[in-house]
C-alpha positions as CSV (number, residue, x, y, z in Angstrom):
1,X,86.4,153.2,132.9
2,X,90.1,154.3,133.2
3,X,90.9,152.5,135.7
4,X,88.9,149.1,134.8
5,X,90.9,149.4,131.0
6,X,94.4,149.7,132.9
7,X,94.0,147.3,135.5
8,X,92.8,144.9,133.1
9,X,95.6,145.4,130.2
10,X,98.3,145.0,133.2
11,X,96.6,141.9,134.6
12,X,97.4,140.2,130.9
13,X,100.7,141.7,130.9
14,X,103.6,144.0,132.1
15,X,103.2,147.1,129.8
16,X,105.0,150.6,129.8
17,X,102.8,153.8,129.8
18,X,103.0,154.2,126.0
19,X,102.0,150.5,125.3
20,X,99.2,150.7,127.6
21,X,97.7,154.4,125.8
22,X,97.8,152.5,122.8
23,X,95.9,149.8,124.0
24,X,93.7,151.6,125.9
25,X,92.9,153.8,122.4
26,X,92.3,151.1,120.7
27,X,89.8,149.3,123.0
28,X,88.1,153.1,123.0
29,X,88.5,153.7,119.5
30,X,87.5,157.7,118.6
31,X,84.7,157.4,120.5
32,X,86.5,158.4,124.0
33,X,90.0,159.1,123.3
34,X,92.8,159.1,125.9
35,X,94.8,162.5,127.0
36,X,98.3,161.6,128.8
37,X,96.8,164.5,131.3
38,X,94.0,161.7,132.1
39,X,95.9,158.6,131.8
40,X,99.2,159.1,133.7
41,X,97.3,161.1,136.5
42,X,95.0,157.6,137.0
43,X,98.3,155.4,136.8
44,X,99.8,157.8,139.6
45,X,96.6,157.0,142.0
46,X,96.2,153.0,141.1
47,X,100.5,153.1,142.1
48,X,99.7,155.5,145.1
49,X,96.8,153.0,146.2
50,X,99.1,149.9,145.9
51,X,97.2,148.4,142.8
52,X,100.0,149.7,140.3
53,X,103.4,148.3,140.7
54,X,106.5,150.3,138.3
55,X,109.3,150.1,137.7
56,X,112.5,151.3,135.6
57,X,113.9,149.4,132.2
58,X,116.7,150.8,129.8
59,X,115.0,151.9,126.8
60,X,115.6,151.2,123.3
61,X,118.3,154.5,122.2
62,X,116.1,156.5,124.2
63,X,115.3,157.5,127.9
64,X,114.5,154.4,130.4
65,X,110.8,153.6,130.3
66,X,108.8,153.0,133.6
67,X,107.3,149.8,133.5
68,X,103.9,149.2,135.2
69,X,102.7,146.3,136.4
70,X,99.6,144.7,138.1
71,X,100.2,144.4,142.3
72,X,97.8,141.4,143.8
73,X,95.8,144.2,145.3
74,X,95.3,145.4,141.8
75,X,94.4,142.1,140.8
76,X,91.9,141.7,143.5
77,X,90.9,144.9,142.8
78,X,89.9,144.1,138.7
79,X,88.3,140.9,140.1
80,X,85.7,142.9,142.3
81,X,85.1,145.5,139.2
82,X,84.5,142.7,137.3
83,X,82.1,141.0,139.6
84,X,80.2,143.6,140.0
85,X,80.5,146.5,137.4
86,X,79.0,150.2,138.5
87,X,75.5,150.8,137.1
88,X,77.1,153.4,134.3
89,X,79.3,150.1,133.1
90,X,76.1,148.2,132.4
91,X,74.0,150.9,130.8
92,X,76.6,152.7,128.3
93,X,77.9,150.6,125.8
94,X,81.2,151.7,125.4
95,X,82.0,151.0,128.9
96,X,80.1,147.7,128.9
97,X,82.8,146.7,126.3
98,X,85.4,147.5,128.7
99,X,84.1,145.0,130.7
100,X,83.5,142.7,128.3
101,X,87.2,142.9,127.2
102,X,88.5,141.6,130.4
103,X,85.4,139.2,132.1
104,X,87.1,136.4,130.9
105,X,89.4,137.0,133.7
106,X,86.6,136.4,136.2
107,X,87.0,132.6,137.4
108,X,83.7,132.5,138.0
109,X,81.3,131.9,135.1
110,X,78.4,131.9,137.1
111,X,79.4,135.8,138.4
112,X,80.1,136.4,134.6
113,X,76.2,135.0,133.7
114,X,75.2,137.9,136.4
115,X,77.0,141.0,134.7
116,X,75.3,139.6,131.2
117,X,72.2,139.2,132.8
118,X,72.0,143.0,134.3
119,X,73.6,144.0,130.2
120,X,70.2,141.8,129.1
121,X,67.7,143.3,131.7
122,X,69.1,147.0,130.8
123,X,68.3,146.4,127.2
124,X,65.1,144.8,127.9
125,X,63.9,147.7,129.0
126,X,61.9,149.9,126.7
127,X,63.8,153.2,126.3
128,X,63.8,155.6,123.3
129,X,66.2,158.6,121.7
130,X,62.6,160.6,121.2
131,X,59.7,161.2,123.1
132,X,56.0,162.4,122.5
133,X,53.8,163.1,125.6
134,X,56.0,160.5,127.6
135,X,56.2,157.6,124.9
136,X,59.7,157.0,123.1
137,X,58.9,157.4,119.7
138,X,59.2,154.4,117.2
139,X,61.3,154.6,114.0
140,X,58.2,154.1,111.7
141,X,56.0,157.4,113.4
142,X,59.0,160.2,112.7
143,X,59.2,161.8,109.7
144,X,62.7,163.0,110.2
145,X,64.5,160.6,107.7
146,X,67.8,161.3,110.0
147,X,66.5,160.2,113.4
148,X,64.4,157.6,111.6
149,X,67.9,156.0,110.5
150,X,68.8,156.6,114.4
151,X,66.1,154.5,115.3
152,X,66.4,152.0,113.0
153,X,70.1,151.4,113.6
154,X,69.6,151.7,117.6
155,X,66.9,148.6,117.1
156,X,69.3,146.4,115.0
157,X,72.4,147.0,117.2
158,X,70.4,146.5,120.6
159,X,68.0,143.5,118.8
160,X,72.1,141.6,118.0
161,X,73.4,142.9,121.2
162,X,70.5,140.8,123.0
163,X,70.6,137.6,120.8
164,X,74.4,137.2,121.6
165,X,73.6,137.8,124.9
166,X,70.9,135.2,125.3
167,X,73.0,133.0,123.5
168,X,76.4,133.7,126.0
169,X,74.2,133.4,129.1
170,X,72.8,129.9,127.5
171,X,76.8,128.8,127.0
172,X,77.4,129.5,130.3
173,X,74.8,127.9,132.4
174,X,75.0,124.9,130.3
């Protein structure tokens, strides 16, 4: 997910490493914070690997600032994530949104109907939090008040996340 979030905040724009950690948190929010001992590490591989261009700008009263910049292998490189996300980048949410924050960059609407169709088909498929004897449990047959409101909430987030999702797939087929 690292590496989709930076290669997709440098194809928008130039950024120096502090402007992209702040980014980068707030795409993440608290859910999965950013540690400069993960973040730098990844931008020293994408710039080893050609993808990550850098270089040097005066700063502002302060130390010069490394600038990093999207290479047209990194470019190619975000298209083909794009195109066709890992499995993990469909089924957890957090890193579907990753995607989602950048597939507008994908020229291709038809190839952006295909990563919102595997989104749809993941979601489509019955899954639970809870099971008894090898059936997820339903909201309405737990009497835990705490994972009823689990449930509940699950249903209503995925129930919207699939109505938008019919609704984009309908926008761009049209």
């Amino acid at each position: 997910m690292l590496e989709l979030t930076i290669l997709g905040f440098l194809y928008e724009e130039s950024l120096h490493g502090y402007e992209l950690k702040e980014r980068i948190a707030a795409l993440n929010g608290h859910v999965r914070p950013v540690s400069d001992g993960a973040l730098y590490p990844a931008i020293n591989r994408l710039t080893a690997a050609g993808l990550v261009g850098q270089h040097t700008e005066p700063g502002v009263g302060a130390a010069p600032r490394r600038v990093l910049s999207l290479t047209d292998a990194g470019r190619t490189r975000l298209l083909a994530r794009l195109r066709d996300p890992k499995p993990i980048e469909i089924t957890d949410a957090t890193r579907f949104f990753a995607v989602l924050a950048f597939l507008r960059h994908l020229p291709d609407t038809t190839a952006q109907a295909g990563v919102l169709r595997r989104r749809l088909e993941f979601l489509e498929t019955p899954a639970g939090f809870f099971y008894d004897r090898g059936k997820p449990v339903r909201a309405e047959d737990t009497g835990d008040p705490f994972r009823q409101g689990m449930l509940r909430i699950a249903r209503a987030t995925g129930h919207a996340e699939r109505e938008w999702l019919t609704e984009a797939l309908a926008d761009l087929t049209a």
